[in-house]
Kinemage of the C-alpha trace (Angstrom):
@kinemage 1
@onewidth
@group {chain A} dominant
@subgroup {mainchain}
@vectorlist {calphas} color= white
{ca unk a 1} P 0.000 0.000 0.000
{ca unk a 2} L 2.596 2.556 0.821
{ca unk a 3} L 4.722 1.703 -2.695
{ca unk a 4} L 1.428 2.644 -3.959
{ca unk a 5} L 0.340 5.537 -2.195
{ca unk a 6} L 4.218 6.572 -3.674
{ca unk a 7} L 4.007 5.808 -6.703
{ca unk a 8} L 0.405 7.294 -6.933
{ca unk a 9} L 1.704 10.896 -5.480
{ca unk a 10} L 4.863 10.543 -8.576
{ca unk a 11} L 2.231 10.452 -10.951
{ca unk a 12} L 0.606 13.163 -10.206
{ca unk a 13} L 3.877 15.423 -9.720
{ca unk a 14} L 4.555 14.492 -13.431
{ca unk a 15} L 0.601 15.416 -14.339
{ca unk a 16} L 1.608 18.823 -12.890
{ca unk a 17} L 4.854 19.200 -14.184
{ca unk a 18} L 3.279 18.243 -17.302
{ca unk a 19} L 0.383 20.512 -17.487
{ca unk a 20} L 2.835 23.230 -16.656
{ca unk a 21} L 4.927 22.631 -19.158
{ca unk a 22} L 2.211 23.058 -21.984
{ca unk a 23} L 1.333 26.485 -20.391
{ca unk a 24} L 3.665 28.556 -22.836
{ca unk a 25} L 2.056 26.352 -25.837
{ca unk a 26} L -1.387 27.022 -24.969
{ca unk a 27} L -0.754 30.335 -24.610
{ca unk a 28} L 0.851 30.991 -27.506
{ca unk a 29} L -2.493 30.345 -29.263
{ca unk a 30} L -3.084 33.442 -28.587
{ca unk a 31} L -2.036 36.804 -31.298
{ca unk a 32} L -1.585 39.000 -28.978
{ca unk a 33} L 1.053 36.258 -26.928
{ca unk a 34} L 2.647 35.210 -30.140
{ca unk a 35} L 3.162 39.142 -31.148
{ca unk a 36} L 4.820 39.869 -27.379
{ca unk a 37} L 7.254 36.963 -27.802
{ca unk a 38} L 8.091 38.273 -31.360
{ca unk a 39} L 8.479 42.005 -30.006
{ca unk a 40} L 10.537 41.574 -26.623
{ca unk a 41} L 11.454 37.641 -26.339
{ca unk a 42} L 14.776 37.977 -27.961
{ca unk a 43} L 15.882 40.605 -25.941
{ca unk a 44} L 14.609 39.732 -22.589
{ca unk a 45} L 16.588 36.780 -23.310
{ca unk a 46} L 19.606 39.130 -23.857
{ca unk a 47} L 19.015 40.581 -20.072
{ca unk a 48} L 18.038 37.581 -18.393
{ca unk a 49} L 21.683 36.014 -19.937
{ca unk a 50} L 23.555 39.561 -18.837
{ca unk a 51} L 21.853 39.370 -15.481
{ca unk a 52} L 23.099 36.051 -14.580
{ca unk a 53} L 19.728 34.081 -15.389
{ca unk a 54} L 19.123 31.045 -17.260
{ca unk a 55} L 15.497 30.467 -19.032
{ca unk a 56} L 14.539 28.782 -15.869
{ca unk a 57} L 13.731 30.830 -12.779
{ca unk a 58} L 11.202 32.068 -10.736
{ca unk a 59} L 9.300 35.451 -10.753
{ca unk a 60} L 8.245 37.923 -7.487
{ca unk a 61} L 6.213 41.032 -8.553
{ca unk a 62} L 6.459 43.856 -5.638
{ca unk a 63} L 4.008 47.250 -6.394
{ca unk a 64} L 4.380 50.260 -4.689
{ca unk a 65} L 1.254 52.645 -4.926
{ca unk a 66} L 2.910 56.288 -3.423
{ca unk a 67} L 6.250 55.858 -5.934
{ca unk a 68} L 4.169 54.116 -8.927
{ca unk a 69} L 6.368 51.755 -9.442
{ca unk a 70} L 6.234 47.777 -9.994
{ca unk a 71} L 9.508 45.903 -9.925
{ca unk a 72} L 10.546 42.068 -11.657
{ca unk a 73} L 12.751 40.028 -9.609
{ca unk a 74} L 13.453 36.976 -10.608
{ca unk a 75} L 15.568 33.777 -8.992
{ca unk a 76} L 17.620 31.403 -10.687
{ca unk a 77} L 17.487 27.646 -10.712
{ca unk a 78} L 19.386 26.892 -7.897
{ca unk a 79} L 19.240 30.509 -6.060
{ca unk a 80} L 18.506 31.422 -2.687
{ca unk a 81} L 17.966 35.044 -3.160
{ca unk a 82} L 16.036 36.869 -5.135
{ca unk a 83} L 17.212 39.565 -7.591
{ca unk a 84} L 15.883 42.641 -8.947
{ca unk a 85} L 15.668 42.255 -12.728
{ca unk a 86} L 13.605 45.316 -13.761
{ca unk a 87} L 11.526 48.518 -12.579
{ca unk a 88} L 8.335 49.562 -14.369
{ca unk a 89} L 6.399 52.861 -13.968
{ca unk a 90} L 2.609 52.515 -13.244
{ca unk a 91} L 1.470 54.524 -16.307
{ca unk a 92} L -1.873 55.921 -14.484
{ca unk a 93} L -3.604 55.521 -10.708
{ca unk a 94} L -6.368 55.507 -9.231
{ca unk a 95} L -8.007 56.461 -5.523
{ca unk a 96} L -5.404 57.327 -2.980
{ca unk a 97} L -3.164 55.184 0.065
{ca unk a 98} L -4.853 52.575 1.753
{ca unk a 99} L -6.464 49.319 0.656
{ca unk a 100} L -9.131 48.636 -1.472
{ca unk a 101} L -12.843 48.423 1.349
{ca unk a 102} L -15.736 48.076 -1.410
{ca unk a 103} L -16.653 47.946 -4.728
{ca unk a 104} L -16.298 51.037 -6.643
{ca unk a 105} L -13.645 53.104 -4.600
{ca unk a 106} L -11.479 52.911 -6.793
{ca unk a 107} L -8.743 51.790 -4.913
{ca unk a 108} L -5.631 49.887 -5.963
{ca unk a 109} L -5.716 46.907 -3.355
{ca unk a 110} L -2.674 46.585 -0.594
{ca unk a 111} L -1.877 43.446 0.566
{ca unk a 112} L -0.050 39.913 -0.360
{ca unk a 113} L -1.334 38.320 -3.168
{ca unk a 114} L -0.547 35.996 -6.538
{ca unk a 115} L -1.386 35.785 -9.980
{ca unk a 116} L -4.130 34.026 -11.098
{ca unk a 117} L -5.398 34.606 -13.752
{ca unk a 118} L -3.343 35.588 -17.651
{ca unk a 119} L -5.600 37.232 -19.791
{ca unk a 120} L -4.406 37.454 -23.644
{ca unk a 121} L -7.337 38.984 -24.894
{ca unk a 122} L -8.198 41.509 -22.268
{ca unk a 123} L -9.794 44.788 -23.074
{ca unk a 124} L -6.577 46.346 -21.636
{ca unk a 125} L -4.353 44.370 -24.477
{ca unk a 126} L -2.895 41.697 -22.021
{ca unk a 127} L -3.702 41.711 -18.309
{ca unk a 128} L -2.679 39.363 -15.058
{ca unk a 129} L -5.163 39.014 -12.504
{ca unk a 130} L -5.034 39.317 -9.014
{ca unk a 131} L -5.942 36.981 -6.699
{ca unk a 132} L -8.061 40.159 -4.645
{ca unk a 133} L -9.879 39.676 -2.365
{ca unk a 134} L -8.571 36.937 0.258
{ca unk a 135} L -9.693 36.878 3.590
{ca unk a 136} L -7.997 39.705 5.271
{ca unk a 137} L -10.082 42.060 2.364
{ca unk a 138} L -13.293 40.253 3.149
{ca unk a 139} L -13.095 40.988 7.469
{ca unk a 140} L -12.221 44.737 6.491
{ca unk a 141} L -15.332 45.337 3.839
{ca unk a 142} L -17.133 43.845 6.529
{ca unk a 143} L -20.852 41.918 6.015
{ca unk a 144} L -23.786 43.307 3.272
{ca unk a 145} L -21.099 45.091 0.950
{ca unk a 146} L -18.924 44.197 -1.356
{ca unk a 147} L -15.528 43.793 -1.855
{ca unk a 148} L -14.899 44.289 -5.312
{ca unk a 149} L -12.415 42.539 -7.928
{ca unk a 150} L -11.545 42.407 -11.094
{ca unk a 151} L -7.856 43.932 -10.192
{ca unk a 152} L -5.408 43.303 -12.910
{ca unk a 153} L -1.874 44.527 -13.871
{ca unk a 154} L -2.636 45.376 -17.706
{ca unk a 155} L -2.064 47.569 -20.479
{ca unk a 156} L -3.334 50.502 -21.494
{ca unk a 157} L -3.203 53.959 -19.516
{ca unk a 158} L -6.392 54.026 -17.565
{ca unk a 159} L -7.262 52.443 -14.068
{ca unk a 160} L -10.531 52.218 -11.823
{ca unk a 161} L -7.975 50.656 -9.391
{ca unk a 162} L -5.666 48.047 -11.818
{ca unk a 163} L -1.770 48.583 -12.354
{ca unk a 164} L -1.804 49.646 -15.407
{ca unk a 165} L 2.229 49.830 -17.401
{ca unk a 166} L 1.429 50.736 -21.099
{ca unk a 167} L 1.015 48.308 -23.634
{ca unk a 168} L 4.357 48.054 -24.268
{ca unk a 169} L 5.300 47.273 -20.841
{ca unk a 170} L 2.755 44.534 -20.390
{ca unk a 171} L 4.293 42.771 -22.825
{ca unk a 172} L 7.435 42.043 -20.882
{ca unk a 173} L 6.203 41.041 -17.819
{ca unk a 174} L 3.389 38.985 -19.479
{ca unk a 175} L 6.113 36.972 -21.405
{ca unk a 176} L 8.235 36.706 -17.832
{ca unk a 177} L 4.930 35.393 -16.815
{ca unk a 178} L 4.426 32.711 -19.102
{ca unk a 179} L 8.035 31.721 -19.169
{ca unk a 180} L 7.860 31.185 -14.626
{ca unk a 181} L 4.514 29.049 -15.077
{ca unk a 182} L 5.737 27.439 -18.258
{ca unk a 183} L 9.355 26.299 -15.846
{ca unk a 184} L 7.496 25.128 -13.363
{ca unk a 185} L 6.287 27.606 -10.968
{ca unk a 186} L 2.889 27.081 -9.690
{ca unk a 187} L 1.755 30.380 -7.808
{ca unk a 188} L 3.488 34.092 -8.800
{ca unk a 189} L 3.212 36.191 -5.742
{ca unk a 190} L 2.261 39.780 -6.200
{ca unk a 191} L 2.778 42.295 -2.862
{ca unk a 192} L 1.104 45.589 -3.301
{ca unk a 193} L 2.574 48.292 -0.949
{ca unk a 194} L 0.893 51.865 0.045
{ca unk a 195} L 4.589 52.845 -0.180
{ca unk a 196} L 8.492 51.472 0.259
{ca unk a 197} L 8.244 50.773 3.629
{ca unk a 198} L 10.961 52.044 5.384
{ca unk a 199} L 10.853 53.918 8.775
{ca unk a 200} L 10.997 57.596 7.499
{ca unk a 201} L 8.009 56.112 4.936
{ca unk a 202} L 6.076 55.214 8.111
{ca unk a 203} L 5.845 58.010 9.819
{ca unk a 204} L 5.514 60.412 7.031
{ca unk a 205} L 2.880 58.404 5.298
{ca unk a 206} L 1.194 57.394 8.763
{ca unk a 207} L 0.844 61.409 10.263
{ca unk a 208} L -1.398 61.560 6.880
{ca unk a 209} L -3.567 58.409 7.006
{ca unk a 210} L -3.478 57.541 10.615
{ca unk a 211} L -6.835 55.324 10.333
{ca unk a 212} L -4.215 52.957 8.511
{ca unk a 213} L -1.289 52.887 11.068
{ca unk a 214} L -2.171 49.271 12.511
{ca unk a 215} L -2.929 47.712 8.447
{ca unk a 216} L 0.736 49.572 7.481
{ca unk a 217} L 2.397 48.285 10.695
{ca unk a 218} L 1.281 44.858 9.507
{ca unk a 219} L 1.896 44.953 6.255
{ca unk a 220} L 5.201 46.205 7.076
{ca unk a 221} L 6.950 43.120 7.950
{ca unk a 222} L 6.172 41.165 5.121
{ca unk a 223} L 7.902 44.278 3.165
{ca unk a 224} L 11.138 44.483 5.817
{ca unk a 225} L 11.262 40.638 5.593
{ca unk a 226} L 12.460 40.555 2.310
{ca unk a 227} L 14.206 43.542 2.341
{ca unk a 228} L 16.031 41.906 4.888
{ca unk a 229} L 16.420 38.595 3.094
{ca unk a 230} L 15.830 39.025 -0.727
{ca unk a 231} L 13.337 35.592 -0.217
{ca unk a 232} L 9.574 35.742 0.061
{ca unk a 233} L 8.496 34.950 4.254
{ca unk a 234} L 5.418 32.362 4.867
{ca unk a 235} L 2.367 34.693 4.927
{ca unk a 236} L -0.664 33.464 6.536
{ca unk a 237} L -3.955 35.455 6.992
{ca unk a 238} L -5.594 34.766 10.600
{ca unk a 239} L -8.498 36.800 12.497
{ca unk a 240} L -8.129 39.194 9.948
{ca unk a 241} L -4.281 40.475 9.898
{ca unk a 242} L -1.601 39.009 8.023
{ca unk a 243} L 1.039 37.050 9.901
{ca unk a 244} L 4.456 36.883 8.479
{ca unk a 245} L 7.255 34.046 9.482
């Protein structure tokens, strides 16, 4: 039973590997995919190879709401750490610091999220959905209202609370994108920040939006975790704050 049981749980570790693997294939289906690869494939390949990367690593996407900025690191095959590959500027915002509460505020979300969904026919040219809202959303919009979705990074230059980088710009972290699930990697995490989260940040940002101090104090060790570390901490969500290891 236990030989099995083993070579039951092998089989499905190959299914997955498997079904990763075909991810760049099926989305290459896709005109929009196919046209992105064409445009910026060869010479992302040129600055993955001068970075020190191989085809095969891992992608973090950080956001950071008060700058408008959302950085690409990436980790090689056999890394540790991660590194910080490329900076993008948000190319338009929406709403002001805090998190997203309800539908229709247009608020950019804050919190600790992943990619879940790649979109190559979105209205917005390509798009990469966020995985808003988990539970630490749903406590803070409370019961009878809503919380909202729909929160992509995408093209284009207009936002009712997405990340949006330009057409052009979509198209390079879309193919990153496809190349991390297509090696392998099963979830992308994507942190939104109100800001970079350092002390002076804190207290600046705090004196103006005090109702947020506890969410930002939270929120803040995630961010100084992998400042301090350059790897992503275990985030958990429990009674509605985030807890960071």
């Amino acid at each position: 039973m236990k030989l099995l049981l083993i070579c039951i749980f092998s089989m499905m570790i190959n299914l997955s590997a498997s079904a990763q693997k075909g991810f760049k294939t099926a989305q290459l289906k896709f005109e929009r995919v196919r046209t992105a690869y064409a445009e910026k494939g060869e010479k992302l390949q040129k600055d993955l190879q001068k970075a020190g990367f191989t085809s095969n690593f891992q992608l973090f996407i950080s956001a950071y709401k008060a700058e408008q900025k959302l950085e690409v690191w990436l980790k090689g095959n056999g890394q540790n750490q991660y590194k910080l590959f490329k900076t993008y500027d948000f190319c338009e915002s929406s709403g002001t610091l805090g998190p997203k509460v309800i539908e229709g505020d247009l608020q950019t979300p804050e919190g600790f999220y992943k990619i879940n969904v790649f979109n190559p026919m979105s209205s917005f040219h390509l798009s990469l959905g966020v995985d808003y809202p988990n539970k630490i959303d749903a406590v803070r919009t409370g019961p009878n209202r809503k919380t909202g979705g729909e929160i992509y990074v995408h093209g284009n230059c207009v936002t009712v609370g997405c990340i949006p980088l330009t057409d052009d710009k979509i198209k390079e972290v879309y193919v990153l994108g496809v190349e991390a699930k297509d090696n392998g990697q099963s979830d992308i995490p994507i942190y939104i920040f109100p800001f970079k989260m350092t002390e002076g940040n804190m207290k600046k940002y705090i004196a103006q939006f005090p109702a947020q101090a506890d969410f930002w104090q939270n929120l803040q060790h995630g961010y100084a975790y992998f400042e301090k570390f350059k790897t992503l901490p275990a985030v958990s969500q429990v009674k509605g704050k985030y807890v960071v290891k």
